[in-house]
GUZAPA-762900 format. One record per residue (C-alpha): residue number from 1; residue in three letters; x, y, z. Coordinates in steps of 0.25 Angstrom, whole numbers, always signed. Layout:
// GUZAPA-762900
num, residuo, c1, c2, c3
NUM, ALA, X, Y, Z;
...
END
This chain:
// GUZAPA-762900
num, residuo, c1, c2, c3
1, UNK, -401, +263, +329;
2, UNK, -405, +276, +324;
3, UNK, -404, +269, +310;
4, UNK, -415, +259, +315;
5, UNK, -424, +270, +319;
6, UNK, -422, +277, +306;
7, UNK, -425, +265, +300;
8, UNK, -438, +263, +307;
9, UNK, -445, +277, +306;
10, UNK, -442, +274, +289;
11, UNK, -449, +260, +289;
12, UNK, -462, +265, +295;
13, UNK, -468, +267, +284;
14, UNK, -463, +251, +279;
15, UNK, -468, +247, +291;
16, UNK, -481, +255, +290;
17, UNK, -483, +249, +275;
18, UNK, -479, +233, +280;
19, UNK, -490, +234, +292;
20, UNK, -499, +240, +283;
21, UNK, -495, +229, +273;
22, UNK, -498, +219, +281;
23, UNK, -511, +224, +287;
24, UNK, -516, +228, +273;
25, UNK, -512, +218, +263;
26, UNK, -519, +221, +252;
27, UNK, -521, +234, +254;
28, UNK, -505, +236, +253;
29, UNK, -504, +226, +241;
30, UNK, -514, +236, +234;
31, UNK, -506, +246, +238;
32, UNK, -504, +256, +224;
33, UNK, -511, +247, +217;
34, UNK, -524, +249, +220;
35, UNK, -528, +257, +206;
36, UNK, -524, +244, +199;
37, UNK, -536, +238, +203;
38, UNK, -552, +240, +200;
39, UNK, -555, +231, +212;
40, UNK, -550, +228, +225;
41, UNK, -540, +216, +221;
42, UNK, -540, +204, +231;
43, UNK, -526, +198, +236;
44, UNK, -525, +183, +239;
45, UNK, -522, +178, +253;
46, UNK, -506, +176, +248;
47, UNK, -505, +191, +244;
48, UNK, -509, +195, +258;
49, UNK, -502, +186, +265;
50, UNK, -487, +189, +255;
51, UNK, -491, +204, +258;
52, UNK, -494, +202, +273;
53, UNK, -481, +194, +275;
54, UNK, -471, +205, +267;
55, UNK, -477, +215, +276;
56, UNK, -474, +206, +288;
57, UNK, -461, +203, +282;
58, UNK, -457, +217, +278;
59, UNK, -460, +222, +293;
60, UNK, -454, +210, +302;
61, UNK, -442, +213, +290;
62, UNK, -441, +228, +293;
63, UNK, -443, +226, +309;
64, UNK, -432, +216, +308;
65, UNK, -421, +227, +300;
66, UNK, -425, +236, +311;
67, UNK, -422, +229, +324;
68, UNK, -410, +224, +318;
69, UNK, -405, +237, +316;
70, UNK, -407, +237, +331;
71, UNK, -403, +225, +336;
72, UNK, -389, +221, +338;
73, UNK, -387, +207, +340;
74, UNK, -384, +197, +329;
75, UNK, -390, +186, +334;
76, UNK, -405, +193, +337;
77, UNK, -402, +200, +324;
78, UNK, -400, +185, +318;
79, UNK, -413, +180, +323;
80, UNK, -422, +193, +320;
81, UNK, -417, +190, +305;
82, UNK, -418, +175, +303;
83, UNK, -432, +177, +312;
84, UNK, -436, +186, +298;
85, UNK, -432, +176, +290;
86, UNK, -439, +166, +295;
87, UNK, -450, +174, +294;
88, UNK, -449, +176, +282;
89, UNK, -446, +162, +277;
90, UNK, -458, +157, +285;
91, UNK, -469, +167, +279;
92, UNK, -462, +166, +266;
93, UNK, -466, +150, +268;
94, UNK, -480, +152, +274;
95, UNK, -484, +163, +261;
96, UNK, -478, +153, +252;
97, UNK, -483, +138, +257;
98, UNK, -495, +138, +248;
99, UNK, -486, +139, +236;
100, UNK, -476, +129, +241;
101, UNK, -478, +115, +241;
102, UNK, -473, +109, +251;
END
């Protein structure tokens, strides 16, 4: 337990950057590289949806670790994991669909 909470106080900060992320995309996708550029650069709608869903994915990702650090049953353990995945696998399809043709 107190490994957890450890765990938590250090991915503050991650978590701080993800919302932010995800609230901010193009600002965090300039992030350092601002100097590159004499104008303000414009993202397409795919860039700020990629970004906004691997902050998404990064926090429901980091939030999961955590609770199964807590958690002790296999089968609720089983089900917050394959509950990620299919996250995952259905966001990766949705940010995908325009290239696939199916």
């Amino acid at each position: 337990m107190a490994d957890a909470l450890l765990y938590f106080i250090f991915m503050i900060p991650v978590y701080g950057v993800l919302i932010w992320s995800y609230l901010c995309p193009e600002e965090s996708m300039l992030f350092g590289e601002r100097w590159m550029y004499k104008e303000e650069p414009e993202f397409s709608e795919d860039a700020i949806r990629y970004t906004k869903f691997a902050a998404s994915v990064g926090i429901f990702g980091i939030t999961m670790i955590l609770v199964l650090f807590v958690i002790e049953n296999r089968l609720i353990k089983f089900f917050i994991i394959l509950g990620f995945i299919i996250y995952v696998v259905i966001g990766g399809y949705k940010l995908l669909k325009k290239y696939l043709d199916l």
